[in-house]
C-alpha positions in Angstrom: 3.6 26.0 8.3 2.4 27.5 5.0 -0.5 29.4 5.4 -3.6 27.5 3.4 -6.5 28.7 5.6 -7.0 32.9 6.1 -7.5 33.7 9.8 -9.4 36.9 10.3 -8.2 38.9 13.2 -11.8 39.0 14.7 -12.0 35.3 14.8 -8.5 35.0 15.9 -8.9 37.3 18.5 -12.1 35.7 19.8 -10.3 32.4 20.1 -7.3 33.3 22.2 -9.8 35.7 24.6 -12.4 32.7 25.1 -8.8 30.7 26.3 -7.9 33.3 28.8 -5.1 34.4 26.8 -5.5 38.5 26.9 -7.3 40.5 23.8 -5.3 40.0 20.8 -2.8 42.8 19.8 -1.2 41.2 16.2 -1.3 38.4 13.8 1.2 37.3 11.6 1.3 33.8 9.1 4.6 31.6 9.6 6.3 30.5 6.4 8.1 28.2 6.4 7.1 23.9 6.7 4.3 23.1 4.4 1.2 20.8 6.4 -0.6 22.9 8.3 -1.5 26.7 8.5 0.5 28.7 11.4 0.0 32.2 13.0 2.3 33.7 15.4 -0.8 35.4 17.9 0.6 38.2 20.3 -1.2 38.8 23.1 -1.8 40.9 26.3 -0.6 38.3 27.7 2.3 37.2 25.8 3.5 35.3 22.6 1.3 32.4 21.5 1.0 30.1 18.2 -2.1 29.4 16.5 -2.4 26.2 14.0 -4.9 25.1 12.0 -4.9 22.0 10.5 -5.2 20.9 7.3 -4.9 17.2 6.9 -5.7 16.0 10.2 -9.0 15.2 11.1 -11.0 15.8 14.8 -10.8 12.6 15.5 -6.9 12.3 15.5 -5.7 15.5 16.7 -6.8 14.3 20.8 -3.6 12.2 20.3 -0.9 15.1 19.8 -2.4 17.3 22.0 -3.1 15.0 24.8 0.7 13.6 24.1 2.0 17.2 24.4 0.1 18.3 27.8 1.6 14.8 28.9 5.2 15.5 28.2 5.1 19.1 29.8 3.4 17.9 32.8 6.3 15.8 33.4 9.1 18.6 32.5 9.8 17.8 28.8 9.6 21.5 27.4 7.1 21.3 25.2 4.3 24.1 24.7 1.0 22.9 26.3 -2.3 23.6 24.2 -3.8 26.0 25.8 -7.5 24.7 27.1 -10.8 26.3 26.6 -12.1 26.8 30.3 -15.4 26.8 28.5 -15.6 23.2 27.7 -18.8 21.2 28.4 -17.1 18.6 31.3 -16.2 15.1 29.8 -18.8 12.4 31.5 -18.0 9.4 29.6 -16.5 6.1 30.5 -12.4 6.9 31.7 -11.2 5.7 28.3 -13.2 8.1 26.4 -12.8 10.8 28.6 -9.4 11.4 27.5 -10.4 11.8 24.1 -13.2 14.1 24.7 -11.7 16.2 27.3 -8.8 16.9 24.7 -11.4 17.5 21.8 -13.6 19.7 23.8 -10.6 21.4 26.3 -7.2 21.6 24.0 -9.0 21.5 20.3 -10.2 24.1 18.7 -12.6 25.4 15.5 -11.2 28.5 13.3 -12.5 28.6 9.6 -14.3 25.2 10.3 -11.5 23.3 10.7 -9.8 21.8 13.6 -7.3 23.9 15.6 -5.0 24.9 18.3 -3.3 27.4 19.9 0.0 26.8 22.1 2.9 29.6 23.9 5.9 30.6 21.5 8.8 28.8 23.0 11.6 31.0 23.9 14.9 30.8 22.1 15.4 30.5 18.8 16.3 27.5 16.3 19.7 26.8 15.4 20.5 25.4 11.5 24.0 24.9 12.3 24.4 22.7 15.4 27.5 22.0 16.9 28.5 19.0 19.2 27.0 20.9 22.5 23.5 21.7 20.6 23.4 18.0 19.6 24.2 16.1 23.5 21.1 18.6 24.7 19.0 17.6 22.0 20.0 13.5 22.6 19.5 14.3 26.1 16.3 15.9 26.2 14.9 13.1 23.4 15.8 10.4 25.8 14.1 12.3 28.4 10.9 12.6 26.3 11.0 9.2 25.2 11.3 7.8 29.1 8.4 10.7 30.1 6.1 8.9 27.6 6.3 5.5 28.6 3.0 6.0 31.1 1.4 7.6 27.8 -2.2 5.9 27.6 -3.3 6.7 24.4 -2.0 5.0 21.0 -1.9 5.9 17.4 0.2 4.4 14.7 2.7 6.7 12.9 0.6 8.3 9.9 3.4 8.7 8.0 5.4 5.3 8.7 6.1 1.7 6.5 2.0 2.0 5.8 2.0 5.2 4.1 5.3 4.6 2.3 4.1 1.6 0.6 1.2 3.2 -0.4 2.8 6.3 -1.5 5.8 5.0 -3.2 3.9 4.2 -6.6 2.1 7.6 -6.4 5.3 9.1 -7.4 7.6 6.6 -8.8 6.3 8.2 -12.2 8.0 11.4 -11.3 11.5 10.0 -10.9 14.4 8.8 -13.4 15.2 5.1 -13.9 18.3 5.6 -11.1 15.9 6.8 -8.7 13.2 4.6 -9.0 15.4 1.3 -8.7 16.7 3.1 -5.3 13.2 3.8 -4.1 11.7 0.5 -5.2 15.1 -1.3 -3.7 15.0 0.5 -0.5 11.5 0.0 0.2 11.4 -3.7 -0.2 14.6 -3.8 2.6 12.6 -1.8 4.9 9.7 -4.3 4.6 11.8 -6.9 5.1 13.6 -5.4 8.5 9.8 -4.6 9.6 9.3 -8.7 9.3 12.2 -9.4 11.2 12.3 -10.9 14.9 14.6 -8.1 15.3 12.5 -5.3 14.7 10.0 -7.0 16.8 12.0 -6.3 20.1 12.7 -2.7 19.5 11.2 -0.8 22.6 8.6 1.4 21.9 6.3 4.2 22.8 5.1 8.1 21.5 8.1 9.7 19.3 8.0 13.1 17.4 9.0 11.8 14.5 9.9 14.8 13.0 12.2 16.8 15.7 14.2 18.7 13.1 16.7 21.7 14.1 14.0 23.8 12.9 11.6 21.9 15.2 14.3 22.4 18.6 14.7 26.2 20.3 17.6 27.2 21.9 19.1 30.2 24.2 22.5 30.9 25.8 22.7 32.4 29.2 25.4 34.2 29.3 28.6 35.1 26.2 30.7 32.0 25.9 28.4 29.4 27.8 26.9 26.3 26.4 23.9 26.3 24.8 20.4 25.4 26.6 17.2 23.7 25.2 14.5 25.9 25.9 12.2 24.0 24.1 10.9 21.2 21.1 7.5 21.9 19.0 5.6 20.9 16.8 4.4 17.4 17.6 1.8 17.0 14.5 3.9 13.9 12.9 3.8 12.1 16.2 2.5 8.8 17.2 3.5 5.1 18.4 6.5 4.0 16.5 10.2 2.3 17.8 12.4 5.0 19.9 15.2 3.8 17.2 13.5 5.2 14.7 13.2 8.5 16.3 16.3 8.8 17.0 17.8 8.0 13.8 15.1 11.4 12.5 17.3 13.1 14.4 20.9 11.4 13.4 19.9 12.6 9.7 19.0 15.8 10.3 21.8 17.0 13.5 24.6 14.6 12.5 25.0 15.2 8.7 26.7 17.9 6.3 23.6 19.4 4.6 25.5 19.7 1.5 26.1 16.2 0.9 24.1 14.5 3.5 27.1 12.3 4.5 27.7 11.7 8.6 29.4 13.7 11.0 30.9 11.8 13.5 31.6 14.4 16.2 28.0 15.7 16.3 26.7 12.4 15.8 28.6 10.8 18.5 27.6 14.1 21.0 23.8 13.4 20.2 24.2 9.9 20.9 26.5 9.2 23.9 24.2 12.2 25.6 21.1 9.9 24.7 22.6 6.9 25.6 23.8 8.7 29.5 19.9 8.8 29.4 18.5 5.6 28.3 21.2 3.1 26.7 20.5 1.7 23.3 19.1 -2.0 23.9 21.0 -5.3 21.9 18.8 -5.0 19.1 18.5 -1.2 18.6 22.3 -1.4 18.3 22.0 -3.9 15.4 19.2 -2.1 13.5 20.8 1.3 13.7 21.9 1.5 10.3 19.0 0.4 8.9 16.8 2.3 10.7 18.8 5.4 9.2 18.0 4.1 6.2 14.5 3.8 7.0 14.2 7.8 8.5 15.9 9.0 5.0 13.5 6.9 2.8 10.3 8.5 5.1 11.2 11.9 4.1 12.4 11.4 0.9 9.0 10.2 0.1 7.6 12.4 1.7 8.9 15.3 -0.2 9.0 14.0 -3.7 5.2 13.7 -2.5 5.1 17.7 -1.3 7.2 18.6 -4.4 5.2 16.7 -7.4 2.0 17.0 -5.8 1.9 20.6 -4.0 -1.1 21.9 -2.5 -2.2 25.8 -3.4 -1.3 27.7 -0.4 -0.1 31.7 0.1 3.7 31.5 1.5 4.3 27.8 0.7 8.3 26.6 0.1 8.2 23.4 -0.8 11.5 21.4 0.4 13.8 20.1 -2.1 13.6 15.9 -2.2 17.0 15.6 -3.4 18.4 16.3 -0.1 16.6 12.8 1.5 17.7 10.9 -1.9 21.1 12.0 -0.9 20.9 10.9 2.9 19.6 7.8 1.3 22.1 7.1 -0.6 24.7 7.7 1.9 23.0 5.6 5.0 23.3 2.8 1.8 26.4 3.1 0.7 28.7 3.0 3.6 26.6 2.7 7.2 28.4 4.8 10.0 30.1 3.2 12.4 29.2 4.9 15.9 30.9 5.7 19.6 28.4 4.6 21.1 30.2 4.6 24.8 26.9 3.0 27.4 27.0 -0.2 27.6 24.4 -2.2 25.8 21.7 -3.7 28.3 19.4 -6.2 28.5 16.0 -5.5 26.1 13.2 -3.6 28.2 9.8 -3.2 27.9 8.8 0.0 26.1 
């Protein structure tokens, strides 16, 4: 959420009145995240997000916006793209009329590239989580992960096994001889749990894959009562991977001491049992757990040693530190968390 690509408030302005969305009163860049360009876009009509993006292409984008219009139509709160009522109607065959009603209805072009423009949730994001914030977040994730089931479109996660293995020697150079044996170590276990029968049987389906606590929004009705969900954004890492793996984004990121990046058993337990009330863990998601944690700290710590080493010029860009993941890493390693997980454990399903 850097800002790589200038927005002109004509153009912007344009944009959000062509989608119905009132003449544009103010535009602001978003720092903060580091893919893709972001403008909060007030409105006559309210408070709207405008995103450009930078590394995804036209022909991929159909799949997170068609994903997120999918999951709010069936009460996940997540911000809908806002369609262009303008769109030439779709008159291909059924199967690429999902593609090209999202390309032509929910995409967007600002500055030449692809874009779109969604409501500001309300709430705002917590970076301290307690117990409570986690069970709504487990509880709303399972939610999302059962809504998505009847999902008909598939993409492989851009950013999974794939794109680790061919990252990983991109920059091994950048790293000490302790950290290169961890990477290389690491990476060859994940292969070898991605081989496994195991694996195989994880249920499946469209994940975030990168639901953060920056990525969740949050309000509180009243003084002293428990906090409420309002909302989960930005959906641009999603695609078809294992629910597990999902999941175990989240574990690293709600369930850990940021310091050291070593579990916390109460807010890990709260995000799970609360997941679990939702949609219990099958035989082999409870075996793969801990490496699958592993596997969720590897992704970003690749990720940003990638972001870090290899930064793109951009106005407002914070690039995140990649000692954080190696830390997580080594943790998830060294000594796996045991967890209260309190469902029973059913028969494997069909994802």
């Amino acid at each position: 959420m850097a800002v790589y690509t200038e927005v002109g408030f004509d153009e912007a302005n344009a944009l959000v009145q062509r989608l119905g969305l009132g003449a544009l009163t103010a535009l602001r860049g978003i720092e903060g995240g580091i893919e893709n360009t972001n403008y909060f876009a007030t409105t006559e009509q309210g408070e709207f997000v405008l995103t450009v993006f930078e590394r995804l292409g036209f022909e991929q984008l159909p799949y997170y916006l068609c994903l997120m219009k999918h999951l709010a139509e069936r009460g996940i709160p997540v911000p809908a793209p806002a369609a262009d009522p303008q769109a030439p109607p779709a008159t291909a065959h059924v199967l690429d009329v999902i593609a090209t009603q999202a390309s032509c209805e929910l995409l967007h072009t600002v500055a030449g590239k692809p874009a779109a423009v969604v409501q500001k949730l309300a709430g705002q994001s917590v970076l301290a989580p307690t117990a409570a914030h986690c069970a709504e977040l487990g509880r709303m994730l399972a939610q999302m992960h059962l809504a998505g089931r009847d999902f008909p479109r598939i993409q492989p996660n851009l950013r999974g096994l794939a794109w680790w293995n061919d990252t990983a020697p991109v920059v091994l150079p950048y790293l000490e001889d302790a950290q290169s044996a961890l990477l290389r170590s690491e990476l060859a276990y994940q292969n070898h749990v991605a081989e496994s029968s195991a694996y195989a049987a994880l249920p499946r389906g469209p994940v975030h894959a990168d639901l953060f606590r920056d990525n969740a929004m949050f309000a509180t009705d009243a003084e002293g009562a428990a906090p409420r969900l309002t909302g989960v954004f930005d959906f641009y890492f999603a695609g078809t991977d294992t629910w597990l793996f999902d999941l175990s984004v989240c574990l690293n990121d709600w369930a850990i001491d940021l310091e050291s990046g070593r579990h916390d058993a109460p807010r890990a337990d709260a995000l799970l049992d609360a997941y679990t009330a939702v949609r219990p863990l099958t035989g082999a998601e409870r075996a793969l757990l801990p490496a699958l944690l592993r596997a969720a700290a590897l992704r970003f710590w690749i990720s940003r040693l990638w972001d870090f080493h290899l930064p793109r010029e951009a106005s407002m860009l914070k690039a995140h530190d990649p000692a954080h993941f190696e830390r997580v890493l080594r943790e998830r390693a060294r000594a796996p968390a045991p967890y209260a997980v309190t469902s029973p454990a059913p028969e494997p399903v069909a994802a």
